[in-house]
C-alpha positions in Angstrom: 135.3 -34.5 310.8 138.2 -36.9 311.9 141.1 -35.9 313.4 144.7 -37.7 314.6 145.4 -37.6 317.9 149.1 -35.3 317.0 147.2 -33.2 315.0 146.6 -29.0 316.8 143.6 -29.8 319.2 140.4 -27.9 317.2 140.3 -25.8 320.4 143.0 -23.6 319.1 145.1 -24.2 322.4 148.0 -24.6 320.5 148.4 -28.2 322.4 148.1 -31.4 320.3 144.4 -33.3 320.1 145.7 -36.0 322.4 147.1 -33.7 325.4 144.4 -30.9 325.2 140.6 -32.1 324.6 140.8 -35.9 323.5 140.7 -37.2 327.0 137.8 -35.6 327.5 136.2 -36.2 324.9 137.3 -39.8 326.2 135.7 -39.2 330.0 138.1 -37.2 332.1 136.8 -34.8 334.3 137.8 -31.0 333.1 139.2 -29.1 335.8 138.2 -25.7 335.1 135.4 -24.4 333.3 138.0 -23.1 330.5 139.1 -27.0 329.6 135.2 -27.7 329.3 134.5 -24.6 327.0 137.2 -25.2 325.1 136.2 -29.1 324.7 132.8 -28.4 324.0 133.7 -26.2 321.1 136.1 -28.9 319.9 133.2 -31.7 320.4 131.3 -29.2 317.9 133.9 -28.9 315.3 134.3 -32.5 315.1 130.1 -33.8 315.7 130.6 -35.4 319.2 127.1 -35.0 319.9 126.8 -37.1 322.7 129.6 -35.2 324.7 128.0 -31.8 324.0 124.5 -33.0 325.7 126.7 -34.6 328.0 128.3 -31.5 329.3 125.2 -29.4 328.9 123.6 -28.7 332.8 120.4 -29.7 333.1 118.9 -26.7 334.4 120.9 -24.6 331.6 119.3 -22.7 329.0 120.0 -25.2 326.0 119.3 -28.5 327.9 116.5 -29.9 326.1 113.9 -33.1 327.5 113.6 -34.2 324.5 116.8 -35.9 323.5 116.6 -37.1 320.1 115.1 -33.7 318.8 118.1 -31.9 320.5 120.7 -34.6 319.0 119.3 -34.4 315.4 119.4 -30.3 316.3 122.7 -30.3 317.4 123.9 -32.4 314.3 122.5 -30.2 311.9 124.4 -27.3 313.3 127.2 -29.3 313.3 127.3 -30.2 309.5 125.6 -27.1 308.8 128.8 -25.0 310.3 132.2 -24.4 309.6 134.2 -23.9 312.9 137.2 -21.6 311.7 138.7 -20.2 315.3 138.5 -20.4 318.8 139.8 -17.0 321.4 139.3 -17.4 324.9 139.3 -13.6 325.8 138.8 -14.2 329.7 138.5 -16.9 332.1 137.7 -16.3 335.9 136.0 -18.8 338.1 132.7 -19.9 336.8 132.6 -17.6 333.5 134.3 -17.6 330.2 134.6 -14.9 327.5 135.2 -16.1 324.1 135.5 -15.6 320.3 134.1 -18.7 318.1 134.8 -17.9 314.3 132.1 -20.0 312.5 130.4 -19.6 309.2 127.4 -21.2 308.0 127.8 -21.6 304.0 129.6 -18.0 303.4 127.6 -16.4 305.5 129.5 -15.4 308.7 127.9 -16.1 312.1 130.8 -15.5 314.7 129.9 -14.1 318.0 131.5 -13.4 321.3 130.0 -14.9 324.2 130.1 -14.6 328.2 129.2 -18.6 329.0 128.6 -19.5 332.8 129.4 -22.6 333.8 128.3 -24.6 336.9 128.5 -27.3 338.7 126.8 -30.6 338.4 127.1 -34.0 340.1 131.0 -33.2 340.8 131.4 -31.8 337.2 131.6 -28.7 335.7 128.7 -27.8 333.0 127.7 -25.6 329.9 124.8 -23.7 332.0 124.2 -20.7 329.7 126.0 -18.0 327.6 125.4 -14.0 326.3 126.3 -13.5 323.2 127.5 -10.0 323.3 126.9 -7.3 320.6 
């Protein structure tokens, strides 16, 4: 997916790509682990790959060794999903609550997840996430 930089940022801030999660997607630093959540689920929306492993801790749940198995994973699920909605139901230090609305074909797979986020070599990280029932 391609998006201009005025268009509403994917993240559902309500900000415009350019002033929400473009320049992070562009190598600025998030300052809260609320910015990175909300990046990483824009970086999925629109296939950035590389910035999803990027931000992924290395002794989180998902981080896999083996990089071009987890690229070509994380690609699949990529073009495999349709990423409708974005609710941030809580952020508080190193833990967000969230709402992705996602459908894979017309089946839908939303969830609501409690991600933890730590951090790593003076960044914050994806470390892992509870998908509540």
């Amino acid at each position: 997916m391609k998006i201009n930089s005025t268009s509403p940022c994917p993240c559902d801030s309500g900000q415009s790509y350019k002033r929400c999660c473009q320049p992070l997607h562009n190598s600025a630093i998030p300052a809260t682990p609320e910015a990175l959540m909300r990046s990483r689920y824009s970086a999925y929306k629109l296939g950035l790959v590389a910035y999803i492993i990027a931000t992924t801790h290395p002794d989180g749940a998902h981080y896999q060794a083996d990089q071009t198995l987890w690229q070509r994973e994380i690609q699949e699920f990529c073009r495999s999903t349709r990423f409708e909605r974005l609710q941030v139901l809580s952020a508080q230090g190193d833990t967000v609550v969230f709402r992705a609305t996602l459908f894979a074909g017309k089946r839908d797979v939303s969830f609501t997840e409690i991600s933890l986020f730590r951090q790593h070599e003076g960044r914050w990280k994806y470390h892992s996430g509870k998908v509540l029932p």
